[in-house]
N, C-alpha and C positions, 0 to 999 in steps of 0.2 A: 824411469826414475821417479821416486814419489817423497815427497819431501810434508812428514807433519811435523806442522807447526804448534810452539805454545802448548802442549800435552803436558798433563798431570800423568806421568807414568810412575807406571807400579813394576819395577824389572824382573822382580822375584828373586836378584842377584843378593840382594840385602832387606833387610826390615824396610820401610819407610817410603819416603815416593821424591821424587825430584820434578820438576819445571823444566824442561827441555824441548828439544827440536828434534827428528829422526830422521836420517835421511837414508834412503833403500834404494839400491841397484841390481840388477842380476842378481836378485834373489835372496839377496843379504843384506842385512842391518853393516851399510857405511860408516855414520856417523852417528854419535849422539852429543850433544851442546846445546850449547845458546846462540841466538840468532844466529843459525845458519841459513849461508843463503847461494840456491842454485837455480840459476834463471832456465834452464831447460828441464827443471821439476814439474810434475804436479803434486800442484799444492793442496792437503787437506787441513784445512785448520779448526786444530782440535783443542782452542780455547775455551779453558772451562770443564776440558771433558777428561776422560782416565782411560788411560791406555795401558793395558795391559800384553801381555804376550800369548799366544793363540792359545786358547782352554783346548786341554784335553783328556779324550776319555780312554783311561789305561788299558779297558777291556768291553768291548762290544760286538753283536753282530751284524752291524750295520751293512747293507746292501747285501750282505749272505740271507740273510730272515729281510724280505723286502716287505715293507707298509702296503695292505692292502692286497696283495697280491694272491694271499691263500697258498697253496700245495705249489703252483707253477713256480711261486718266486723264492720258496724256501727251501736250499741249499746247504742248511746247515747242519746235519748231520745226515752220514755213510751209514745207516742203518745197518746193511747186510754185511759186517764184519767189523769187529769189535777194534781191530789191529788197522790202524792206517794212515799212518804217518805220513808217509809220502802225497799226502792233499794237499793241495794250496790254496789256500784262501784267495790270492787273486783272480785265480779260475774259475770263480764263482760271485766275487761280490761286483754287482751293477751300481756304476756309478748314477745309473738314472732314477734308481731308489730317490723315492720322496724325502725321505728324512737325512740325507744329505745337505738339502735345502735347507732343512730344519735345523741340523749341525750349525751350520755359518751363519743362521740369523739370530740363532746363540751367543756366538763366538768361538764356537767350537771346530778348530781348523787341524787338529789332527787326534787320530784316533787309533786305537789299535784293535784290530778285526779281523775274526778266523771262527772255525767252527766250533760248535758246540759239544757238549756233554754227556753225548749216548756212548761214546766209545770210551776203553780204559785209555788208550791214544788214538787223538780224532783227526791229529794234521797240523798245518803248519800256519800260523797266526803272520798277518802284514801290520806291519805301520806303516799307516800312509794321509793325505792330507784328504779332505774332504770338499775341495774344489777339484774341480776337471770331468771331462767324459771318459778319457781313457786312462783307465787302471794302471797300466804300464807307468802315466804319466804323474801319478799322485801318488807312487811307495815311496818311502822314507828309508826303511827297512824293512826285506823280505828274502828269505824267510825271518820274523823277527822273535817266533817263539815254537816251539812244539806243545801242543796242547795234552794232557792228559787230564782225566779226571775220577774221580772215586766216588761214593755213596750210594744214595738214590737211582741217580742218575742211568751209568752201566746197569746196574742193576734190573733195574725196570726194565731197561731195553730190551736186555735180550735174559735175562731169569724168567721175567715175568711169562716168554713164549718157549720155555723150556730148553732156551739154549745158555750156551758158556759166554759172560761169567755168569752165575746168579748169586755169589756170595763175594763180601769185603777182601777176603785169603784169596778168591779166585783173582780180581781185579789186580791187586798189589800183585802178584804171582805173575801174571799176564805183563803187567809192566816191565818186572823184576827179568823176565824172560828175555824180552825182546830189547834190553837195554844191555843184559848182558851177550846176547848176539852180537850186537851194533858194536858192543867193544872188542868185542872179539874180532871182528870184522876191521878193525881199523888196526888193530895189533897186529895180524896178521900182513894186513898192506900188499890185499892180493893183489895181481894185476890185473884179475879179471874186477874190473863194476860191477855192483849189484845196486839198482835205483833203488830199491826198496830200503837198501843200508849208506846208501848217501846223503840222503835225508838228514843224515844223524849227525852229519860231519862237521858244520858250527856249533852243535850241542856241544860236543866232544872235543873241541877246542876253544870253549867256554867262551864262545860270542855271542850265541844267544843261551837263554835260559829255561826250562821246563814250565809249563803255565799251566797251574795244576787247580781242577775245581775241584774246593774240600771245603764243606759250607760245617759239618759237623768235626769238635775237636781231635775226636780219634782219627779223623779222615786228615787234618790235619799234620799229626803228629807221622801219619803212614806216608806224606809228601816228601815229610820233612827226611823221615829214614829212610825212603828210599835214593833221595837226591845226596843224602851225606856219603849213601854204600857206592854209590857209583861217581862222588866227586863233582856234581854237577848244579849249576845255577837254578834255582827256583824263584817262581813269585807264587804267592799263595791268594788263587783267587776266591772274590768273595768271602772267604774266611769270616762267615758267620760265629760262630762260639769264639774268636780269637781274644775277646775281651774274659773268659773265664780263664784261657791260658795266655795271657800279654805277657807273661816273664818267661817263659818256656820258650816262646814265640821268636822274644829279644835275643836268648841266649843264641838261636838257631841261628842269626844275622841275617836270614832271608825276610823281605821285604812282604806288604800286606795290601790286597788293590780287594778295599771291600767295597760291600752291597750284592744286590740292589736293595739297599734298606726300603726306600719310598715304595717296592712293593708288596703284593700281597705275602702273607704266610702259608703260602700253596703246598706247602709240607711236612714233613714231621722233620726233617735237619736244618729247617729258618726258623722253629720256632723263637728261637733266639734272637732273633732280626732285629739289632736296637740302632740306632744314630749314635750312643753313646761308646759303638765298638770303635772307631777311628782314633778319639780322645783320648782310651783306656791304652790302647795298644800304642798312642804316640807317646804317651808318658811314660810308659815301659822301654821306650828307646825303638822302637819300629820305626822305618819307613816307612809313610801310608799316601797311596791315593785311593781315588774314587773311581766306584765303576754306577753304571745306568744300567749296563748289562743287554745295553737297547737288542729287542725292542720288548725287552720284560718292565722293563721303566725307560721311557723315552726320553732320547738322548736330550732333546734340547731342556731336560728339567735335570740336568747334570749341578749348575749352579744353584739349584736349589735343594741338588742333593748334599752338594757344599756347606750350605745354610745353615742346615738342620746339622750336622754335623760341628757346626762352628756353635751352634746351641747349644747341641748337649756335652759343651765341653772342649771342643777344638780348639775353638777362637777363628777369630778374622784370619790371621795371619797363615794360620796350620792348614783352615780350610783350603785359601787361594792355594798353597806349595801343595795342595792333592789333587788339583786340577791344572795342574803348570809344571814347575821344575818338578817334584817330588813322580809325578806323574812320568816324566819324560825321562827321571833316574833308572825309575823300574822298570821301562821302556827299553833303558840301553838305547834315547835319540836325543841326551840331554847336550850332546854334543853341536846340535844344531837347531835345538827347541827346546821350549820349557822356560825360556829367561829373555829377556832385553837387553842383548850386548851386542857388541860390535864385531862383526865375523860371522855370527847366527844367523840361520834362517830371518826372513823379513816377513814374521806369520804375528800380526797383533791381533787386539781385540777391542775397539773403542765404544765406551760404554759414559751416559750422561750419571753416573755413579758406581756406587759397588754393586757388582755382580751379583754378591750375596745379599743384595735388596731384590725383595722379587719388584716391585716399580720401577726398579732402573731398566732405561733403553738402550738395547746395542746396537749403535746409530752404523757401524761399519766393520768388515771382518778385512782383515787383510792377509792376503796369501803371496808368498813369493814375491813380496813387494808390490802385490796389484791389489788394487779393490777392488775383492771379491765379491762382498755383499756389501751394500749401504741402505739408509735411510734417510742420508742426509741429505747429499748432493748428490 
């Protein structure tokens, strides 16, 4: 049981901040008030300080692409076959990855994490918390997305060495193919299993969503039609050019998890990479959070991808809700993260100011109601 005291929190349920007490049990946010008081708590006393709800990064490949590690620790993309849904990302990401560390002394306590962008579908994306050794023991939700991705990316992989796809019609086609499979597979309601088309079976009963990399606007627009043809949820990652088409974007209703702004222009579909796309696209009426994309921009500069974003336009407020609630909507785990309420997970982030100050200190990470990481006591 962990009982703080006296906290400036920020819930992310509303505008503005309250003075209050929190108190956390098996996992979950019990209470929140004033003076409250339970003598078999530990007490943190967060006098003076801002507590927020655990930052999160909507799309990463953290402990899949391991720091430091080179070829043994990176896992994140099935090279020899373009088609391969049926991965799992927990099968792969190492909780003893370094930058885990670097997640919670952030404040960054949950994340969403699956492979990468060589395949037209590469597998199946976890949410999960970024305390613990076993993976088993830190999902949130998994499977929490199917990855797919368009451009560059497929392209190079397998074009560049003479194999399929090597063109945009190939990719979308390849998509278009094995989606209409999967439904045909579920219409049918054989009796026989097929692993390879089970995979597909919360897509298909729209609990989770497609997670699709399309950084240029046509790549974009090709997510978007293919997810309307077959009925199905999307998030639109990275969505670099989304600020040329913000109204187009809005009309579609599907949601926007951009970046990596903070890095480089390593290609010919970022050259558009601006901070100014989150602002443009929230004003068009989009859902937006943030991605790091770790470890192409490392995760624990997440709030400072925030920042820059709250600069060229966001604001404070729009910033925080794309690394928090806004975050944990497009996630589909706002059910238990993302906000400071009573029933929720018990995942804060205590910080001796705003986040979006790069000088402010994250003096404590809280997970599951434990302190995970401090610096205080």
């Amino acid at each position: 049981m962990l009982l703080i005291k006296n906290g400036i929190l920020h819930t992310m349920e509303k505008p503005g901040i309250i003075c209050a007490d929190i108190l956390a049990d098996k996992g979950k946010t019990l209470k929140i008030g004033e003076n409250i008081c339970e003598p078999e708590a530990e007490v943190f006393d967060a006098r003076g300080l801002h507590v927020y709800p655990g930052i999160i990064d909507a799309h990463s490949h953290i402990g899949i692409s391991e720091e430091k590690v080179g070829v043994q620790g990176d896992d994140c993309n099935e090279t020899t076959s373009p088609i391969t849904p049926w991965l799992r990302a927990v099968d792969a990401i190492n909780p003893m990855d370094s930058a885990f560390h670097n997640a919670l002394a952030a404040g960054i306590t949950g994340v969403m994490a699956g492979p990468g962008s060589s395949n037209p579908i590469g597998g199946q994306f976890a949410f999960i918390k970024t305390c613990g050794r076993r993976i088993d023991d830190m999902i949130v939700k998994a499977p929490a997305a199917i990855k797919i991705a368009f451009g560059e990316n497929p392209k190079t992989n397998y074009g560049s060495n003479g194999n399929t796809p090597a063109s945009r019609m190939t990719v979308a086609a390849m998509i278009r193919e094995e989606l209409f499979a999967a439904r045909e597979y579920f219409e049918n309601d054989s009796s026989e299993k097929d692993f390879r088309k089970e995979c597909y079976r919360e897509l298909f009963e729209h609990k989770i969503p497609l997670k699709a990399h399309a950084h240029r606007a046509d790549d974009i627009f090709t997510a978007i039609r293919i997810a309307e043809e077959f009925g199905l949820g999307l998030t639109l990652d990275h969505c670099t050019e989304g600020h040329l088409i913000a109204e187009e974007i809005a009309k579609s209703g599907y949601p926007a998890i951009v970046g990596p702004s903070m890095a480089s222009r390593s290609k010919i579909e970022v050259e558009q990479s601006d901070f100014k796309t989150p602002a443009i696209l929230h004003k068009a009426g989009v859902t937006v959070a943030l991605t790091t994309d770790h470890p192409v921009t490392r995760i624990q500069h997440l709030p400072i991808c925030a920042a820059l974003a709250a600069k060229h336009g966001l604001g404070d407020e729009e910033a925080m809700k794309s690394i928090t609630i806004n975050a944990a909507k497009i996630c589909r785990v706002d059910d238990r993260l993302g906000s400071i309420k009573e029933g929720k997970d018990a995942d804060f982030a205590i910080f001796t100011g705003s986040p979006l100050e790069v000088r402010t200190k994250m003096l404590a990470a809280v997970v599951d109601g434990k302190i995970a990481y401090t610096i205080h006591c």
